[in-house]
N, C-alpha and C positions, 0 to 999 in steps of 0.2 A: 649137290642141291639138298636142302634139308625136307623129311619128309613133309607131306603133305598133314599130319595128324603125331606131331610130339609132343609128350608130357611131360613136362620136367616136376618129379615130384621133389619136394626138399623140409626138411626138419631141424628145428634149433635145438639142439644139444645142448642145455645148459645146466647149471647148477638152479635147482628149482625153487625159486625165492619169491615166488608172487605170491606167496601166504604175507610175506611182511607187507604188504599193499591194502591187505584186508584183516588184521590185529592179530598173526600167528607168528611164532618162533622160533620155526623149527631149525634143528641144529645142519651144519654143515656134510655131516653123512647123511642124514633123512633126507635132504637136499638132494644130492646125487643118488641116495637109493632111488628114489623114486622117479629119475630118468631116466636109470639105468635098467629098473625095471619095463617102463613105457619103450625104451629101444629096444629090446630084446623083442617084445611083442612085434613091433614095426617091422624089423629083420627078419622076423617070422615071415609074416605077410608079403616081404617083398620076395621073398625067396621063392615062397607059392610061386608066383606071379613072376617069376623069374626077371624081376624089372629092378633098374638101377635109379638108384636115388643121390641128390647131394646131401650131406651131414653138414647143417653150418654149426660149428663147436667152438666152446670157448675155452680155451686152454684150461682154466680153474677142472676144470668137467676132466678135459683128454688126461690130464694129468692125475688124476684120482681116479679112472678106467683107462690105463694107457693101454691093457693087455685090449679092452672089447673096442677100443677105438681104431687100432693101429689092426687090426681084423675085418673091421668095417671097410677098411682102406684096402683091402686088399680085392672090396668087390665094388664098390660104391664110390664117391668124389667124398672127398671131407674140405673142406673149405673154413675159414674165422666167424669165430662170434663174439671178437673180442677177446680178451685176457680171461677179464672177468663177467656176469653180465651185468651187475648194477654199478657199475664206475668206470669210467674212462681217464685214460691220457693219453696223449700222443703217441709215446711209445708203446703204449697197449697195440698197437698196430703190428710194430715191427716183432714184437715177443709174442703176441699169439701165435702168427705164422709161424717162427721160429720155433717154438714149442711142437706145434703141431705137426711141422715137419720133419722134427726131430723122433718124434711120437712113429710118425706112420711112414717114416723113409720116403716120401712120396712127397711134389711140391704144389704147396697151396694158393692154387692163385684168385680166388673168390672170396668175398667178403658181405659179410650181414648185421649191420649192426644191430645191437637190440633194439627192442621195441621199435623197428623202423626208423628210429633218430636218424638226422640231417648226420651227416661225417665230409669230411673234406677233402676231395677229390686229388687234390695236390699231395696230401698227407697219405693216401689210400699208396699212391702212385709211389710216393715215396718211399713208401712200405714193401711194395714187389708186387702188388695187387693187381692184377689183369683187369678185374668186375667188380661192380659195385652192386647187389642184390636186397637193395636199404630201403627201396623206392616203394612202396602202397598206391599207387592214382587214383585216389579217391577219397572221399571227404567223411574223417570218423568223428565225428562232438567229440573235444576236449583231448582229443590227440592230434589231429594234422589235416590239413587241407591241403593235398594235391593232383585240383580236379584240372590243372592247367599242364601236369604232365603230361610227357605220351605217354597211352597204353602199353609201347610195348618198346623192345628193344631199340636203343639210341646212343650215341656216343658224346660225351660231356666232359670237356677239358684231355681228351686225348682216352677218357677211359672210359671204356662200355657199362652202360645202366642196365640194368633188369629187371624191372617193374613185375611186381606180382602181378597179375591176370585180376583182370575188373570188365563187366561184362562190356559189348560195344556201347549198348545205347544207355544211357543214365548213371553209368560205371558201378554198377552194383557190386561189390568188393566179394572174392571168393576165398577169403581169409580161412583161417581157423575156426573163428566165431560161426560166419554163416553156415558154413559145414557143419556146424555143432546144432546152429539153430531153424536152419532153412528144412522145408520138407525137403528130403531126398531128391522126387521127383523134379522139382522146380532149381535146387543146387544143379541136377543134370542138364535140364534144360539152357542154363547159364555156359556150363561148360562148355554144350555141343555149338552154345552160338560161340565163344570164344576159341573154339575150333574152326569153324567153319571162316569166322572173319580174319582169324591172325597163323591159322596153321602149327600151332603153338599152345599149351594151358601152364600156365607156370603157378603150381598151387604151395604151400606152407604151411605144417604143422607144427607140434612139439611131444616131444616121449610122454610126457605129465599127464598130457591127453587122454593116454590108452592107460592111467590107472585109476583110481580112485582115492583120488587125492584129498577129497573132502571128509574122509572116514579120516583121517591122521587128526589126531589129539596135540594141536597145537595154537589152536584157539583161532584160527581164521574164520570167516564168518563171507564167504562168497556170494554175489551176485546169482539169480538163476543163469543168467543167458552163459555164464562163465561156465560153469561145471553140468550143463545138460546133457545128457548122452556121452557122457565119460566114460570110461573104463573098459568094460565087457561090451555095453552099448557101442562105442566109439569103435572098438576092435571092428565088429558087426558090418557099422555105416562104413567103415576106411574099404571092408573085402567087398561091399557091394558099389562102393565107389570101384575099386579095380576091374571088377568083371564089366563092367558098363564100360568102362577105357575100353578094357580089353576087344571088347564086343564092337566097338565103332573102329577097331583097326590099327590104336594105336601104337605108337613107337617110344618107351620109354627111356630116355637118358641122363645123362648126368647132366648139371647146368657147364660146366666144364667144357665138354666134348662139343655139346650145341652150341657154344658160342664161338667158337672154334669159327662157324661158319661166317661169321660177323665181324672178323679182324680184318 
């Protein structure tokens, strides 16, 4: 039976190019330094907390930290985020995996596409993919409406979905963003109803996160709601988001092992 109160905590691992979104340049090492930096922090934190997380990584990334990746694997799930993260092809499916589990001797059966884009169930399956972890239920202006999904875990075309966690009543979305933007207090508040009605919180972040990305000289020009409480700040809210888990009981796992339960 699966506990009563698990967390699946999870993080995209990518090569970090959302400066070209908002007028920056930065080169293909500055990219990955700066995830590489934000993971390390993260690992920090979970190791306190002695809690297991999933890594959804995209080959480009494992493949230029194969030493800190295939290390992560040794305590954590590592799962696909794609090849690359700004481009797709079909075969992207089958070579990330294959990368990755080349990478960390260990097999990858979870998948995230970026930015939550639609991907195809047939094509996932085809690829060796157990889970599809692509799903948002809930409605963001100018990115995706899917306030007609379920909340929570469901099976579609023979393969398991994983909806990130939105709260029960009005699906309030407890993405990256809101963590970034919500008072503390009322982010938990969300949570503990998402606990109490699904016995489950399935939240996502990314390494970027935990640095200060906005001090790089590459000429981006960010949104506030994007980079608030970054860096040192974000380190801060993530250990007092932990101790609050911690404090209501709960049980941290890999998306992997928890879905386990669902086959």
């Amino acid at each position: 039976m699966r506990n009563s109160k698990t967390v699946l905590l999870s993080f995209d691992v990518e090569e970090f190019d959302m400066p070209f979104e908002y007028g920056g340049n930065p080169s293909m090492s500055e990219q990955i330094a700066t995830s590489k930096a934000g993971l390390n922090k993260i690992l920090a934190v979970l190791n306190e907390f002695q809690a297991k997380a999933t890594f959804y990584t995209t080959a480009t990334y494992a493949l230029a930290e194969a030493e800190q990746i295939a290390k992560v694997a040794q305590t954590h799930e590592i799962a696909s985020h794609n090849y690359y993260h700004s481009k797709f092809e079909i075969e992207d499916l089958a070579n990330s995996k294959k990368t990755l589990e080349s990478i960390t001797n260990t097999a990858v059966v979870g998948f995230r596409m970026p930015r939550m884009a639609p991907v195809s169930n047939t094509d996932l399956i085809a690829a060796g993919y157990q889970y599809n972890a692509s799903v948002n239920p809930c409605w963001l202006p100018g990115r995706y409406d899917m306030r007609h999904i379920s909340r929570t875990v469901y099976t579609e075309d023979n393969l398991l979905q994983f909806p990130a966690s939105v709260s029960p009543n009005y699906r309030v979305p407890l993405f990256w963003i809101a963590f970034h933007n919500f008072p503390l207090t009322y982010f938990f508040y969300l949570c503990k109803k998402v606990l109490e009605k699904d016995g489950y919180l399935h939240l996502y972040f990314h390494p970027w996160e935990f640095t200060d990305y906005t001090l790089a000289k590459d000429g981006a020009k960010y949104p506030f709601y994007l980079h608030r409480n970054n860096g040192e700040k974000m380190k801060n809210r993530f250990e007092k988001l932990m101790k609050f888990l911690q404090k209501e009981g709960c049980e941290f796992k890999t998306t992997g092992a928890f879905l386990i339960n669902y086959k």
